[in-house]
N, C-alpha and C positions, 0 to 999 in steps of 0.2 A: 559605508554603512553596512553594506551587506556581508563583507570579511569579518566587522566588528562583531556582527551579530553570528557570522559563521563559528567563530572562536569562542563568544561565551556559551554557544550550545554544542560545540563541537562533541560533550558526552553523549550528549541524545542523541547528535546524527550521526557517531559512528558506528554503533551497533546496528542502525538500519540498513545505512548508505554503504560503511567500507569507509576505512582511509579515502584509499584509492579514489573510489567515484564522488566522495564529496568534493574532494580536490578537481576533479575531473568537469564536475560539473560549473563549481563557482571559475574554473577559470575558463570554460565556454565564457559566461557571463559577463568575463573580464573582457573578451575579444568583442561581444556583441554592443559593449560600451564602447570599446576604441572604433571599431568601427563608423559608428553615428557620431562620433566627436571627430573624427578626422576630417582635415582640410579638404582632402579629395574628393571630387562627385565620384557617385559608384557608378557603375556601366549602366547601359537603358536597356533596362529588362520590358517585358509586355507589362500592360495595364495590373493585370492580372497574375498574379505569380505564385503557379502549383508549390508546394513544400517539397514536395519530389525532384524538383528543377532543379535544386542544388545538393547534390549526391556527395559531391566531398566536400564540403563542410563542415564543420561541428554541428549538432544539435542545434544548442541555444543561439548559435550564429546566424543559421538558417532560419529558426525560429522565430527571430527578431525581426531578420529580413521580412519572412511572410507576413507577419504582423503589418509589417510600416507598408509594403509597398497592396498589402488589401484594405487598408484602411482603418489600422487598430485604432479606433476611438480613443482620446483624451484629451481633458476639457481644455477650451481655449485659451483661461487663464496661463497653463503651463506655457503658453508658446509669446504671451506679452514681453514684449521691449528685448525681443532677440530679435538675432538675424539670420535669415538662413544660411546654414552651413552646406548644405546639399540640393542640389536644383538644378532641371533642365527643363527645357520648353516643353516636351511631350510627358515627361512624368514625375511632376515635381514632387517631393519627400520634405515633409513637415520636419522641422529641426526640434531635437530634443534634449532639452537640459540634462546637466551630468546629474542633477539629484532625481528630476523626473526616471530619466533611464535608473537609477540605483533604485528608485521604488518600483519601476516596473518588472525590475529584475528579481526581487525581492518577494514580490509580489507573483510570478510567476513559477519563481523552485518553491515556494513554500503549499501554492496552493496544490500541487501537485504532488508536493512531500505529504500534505497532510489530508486532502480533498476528494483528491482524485481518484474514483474509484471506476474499474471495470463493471460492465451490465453482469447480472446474474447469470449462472450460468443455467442453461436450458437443461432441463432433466427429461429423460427417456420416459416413459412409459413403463410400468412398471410390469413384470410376467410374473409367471406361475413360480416359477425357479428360477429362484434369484444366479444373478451374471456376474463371472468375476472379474475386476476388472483388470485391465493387461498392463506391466507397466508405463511407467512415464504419460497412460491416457490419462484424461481427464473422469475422475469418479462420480459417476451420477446415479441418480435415483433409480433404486430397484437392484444396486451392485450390490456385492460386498467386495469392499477396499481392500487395498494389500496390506498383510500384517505389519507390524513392528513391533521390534522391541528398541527401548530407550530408557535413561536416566533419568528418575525424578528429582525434587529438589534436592532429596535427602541422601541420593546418588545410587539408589536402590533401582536393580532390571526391573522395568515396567513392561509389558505385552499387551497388544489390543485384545489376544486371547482370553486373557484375564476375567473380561468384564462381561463373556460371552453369559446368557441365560438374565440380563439384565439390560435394560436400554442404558445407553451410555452418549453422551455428547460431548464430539470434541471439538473444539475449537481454535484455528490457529490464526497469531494475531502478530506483528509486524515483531516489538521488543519489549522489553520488560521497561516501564517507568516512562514510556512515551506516554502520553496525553489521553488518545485514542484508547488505549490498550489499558490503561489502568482505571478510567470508566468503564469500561468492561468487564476486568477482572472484578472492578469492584459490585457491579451490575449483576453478577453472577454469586457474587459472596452474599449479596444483599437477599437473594432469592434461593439459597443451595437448601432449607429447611423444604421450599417447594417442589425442588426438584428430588430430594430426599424422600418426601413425602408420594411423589411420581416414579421411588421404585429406581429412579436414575443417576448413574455418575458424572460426573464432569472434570475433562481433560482436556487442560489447554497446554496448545505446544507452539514453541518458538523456536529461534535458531541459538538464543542464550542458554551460556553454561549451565549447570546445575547450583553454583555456588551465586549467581545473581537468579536465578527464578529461589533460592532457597529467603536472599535479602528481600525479595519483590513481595514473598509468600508473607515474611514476616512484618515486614510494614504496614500491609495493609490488610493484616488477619485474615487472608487467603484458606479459608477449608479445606481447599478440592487440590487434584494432584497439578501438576504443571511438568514439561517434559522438555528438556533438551532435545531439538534435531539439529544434532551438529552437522555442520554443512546443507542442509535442509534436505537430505534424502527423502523424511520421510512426504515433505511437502513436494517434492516434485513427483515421488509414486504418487501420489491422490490427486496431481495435476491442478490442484489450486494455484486460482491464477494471479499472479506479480500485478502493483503497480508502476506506475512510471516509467514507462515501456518496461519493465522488466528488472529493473533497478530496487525498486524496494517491494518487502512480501507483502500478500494481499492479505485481508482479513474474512475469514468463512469457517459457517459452521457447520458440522455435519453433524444430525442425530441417525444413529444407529439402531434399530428395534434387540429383542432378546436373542434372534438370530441371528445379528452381527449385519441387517442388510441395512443400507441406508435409503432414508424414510423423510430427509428432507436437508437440503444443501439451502445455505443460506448465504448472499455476500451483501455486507454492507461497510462502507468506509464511514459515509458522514454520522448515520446516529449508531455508534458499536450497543449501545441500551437495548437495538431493537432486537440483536438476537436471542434476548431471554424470551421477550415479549413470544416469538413465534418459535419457540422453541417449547416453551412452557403449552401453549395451547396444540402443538403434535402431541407433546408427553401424555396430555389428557386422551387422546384417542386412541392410543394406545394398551 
């Protein structure tokens, strides 16, 4: 189930994921199945078993393990009319059907592909005169970010310079046509008369070409600029942080005042709607 469903969506997760790490990842998931289906008892670990305990492991290998041996909850019905597969008198391990394990697994890269977001990130205190900020840190409130220039849809040099003497908001969002990201896009098209209205631009940048943010722009009557960072330079100078340990890009927004200082960082995964919401009410005080 979980390959099946790998392959019909395999265009959405490669532009987030990578070949490579998709692959990478479902066949962890592959080893953490055979695992719990094999004849063998595994060794007798403590009651309790740190995630750190198992250093060379895969990921989701280890993952699975912590899971089962701290007690990952699910419901009784899944374990009727089996037989344990795995067991010893000090620290028995509840056996798991191969389609339970396939929803668990299933269940665990997607909430993580799609859910799982980092805490916001803590912003300084803001001075007199604005700080620049150094690269590869992390940009927070009261900086002013490192420039760039980049490609817009239309394959035309863009500059942050550009939009200096005018608040501008940019926002960088995982890929074009994922789920997440075109509520967004579209959450932002729906409100750009307001933001129009507050004096302000809007610039969203991704790691897609210019000729897919150009299809992305047109689909869904997209206004505002959109920017290729190929290979995500420009996302690691502004130090915006990665989900899934570091595997797929994060989503945040930075608004910029007229003097190019930023005035408010915003991360959210689960509702991408809300950064007009608070985006729209800095622009007012402004």
């Amino acid at each position: 189930m979980v390959l099946r469903f790998t392959m019909k969506h395999q265009k959405r997760l490669n532009p987030v994921l990578g070949d490579r790490r998709m692959r990478s990842a479902f066949r962890h998931a592959k080893k953490a199945i055979s695992f719990y289906l094999s004849p063998s008892p595994p060794p007798n670990p403590p009651a309790k078993l740190p995630l750190q305990t198992l250093p060379k492991q895969p990921f989701f290998y280890r993952y699975f393990t912590f899971l089962t041996l701290n007690g990952f909850p699910l419901p009784p019905q899944a374990f009727s009319s089996l037989s344990p597969l795995h067991s010893n008198s000090q620290n028995p391990i509840s056996p798991l059907p191969s389609t339970c394990l396939q929803i668990i697994t299933f269940s665990i890269l997607w909430s993580h592909l799609l859910f799982f977001a980092p805490l916001p990130l803590p912003s300084s205190s803001s001075s007199s005169s604005p700080k620049k900020a150094s690269i590869f840190a992390k940009v927070s409130k009261g900086q002013v970010p490192p420039p760039f220039t980049l490609k817009d849809q239309d394959g035309k040099t863009v500059s942050l310079s550009k939009f200096k003497g005018k608040p501008v908001v940019v926002y960088f969002y995982p890929a074009d046509e994922t789920p997440g990201c075109t509520k967004q896009a579209c959450a932002f098209r729906d409100s750009y008369e307001k933001f129009k209205k507050a004096g302000a631009q809007v610039v969203g940048i991704s790691g897609d070409d210019p000729s897919s943010h150009k299809a992305f722009a047109k689909k869904y009557r997209l206004p505002f600029t959109l920017l290729s960072d190929d290979g995500n330079k420009v996302r690691k100078d502004w130090g915006v942080p990665a989900d899934l340990f570091g595997t797929l890009p994060g989503r945040q927004t930075y608004v910029l005042d007229k003097k190019g200082v930023v005035q408010l960082i915003y991360n959210n995964q689960f509702q991408p709607e809300k950064h007009i919401d608070e985006t729209l009410k800095l622009l007012q005080t402004l």
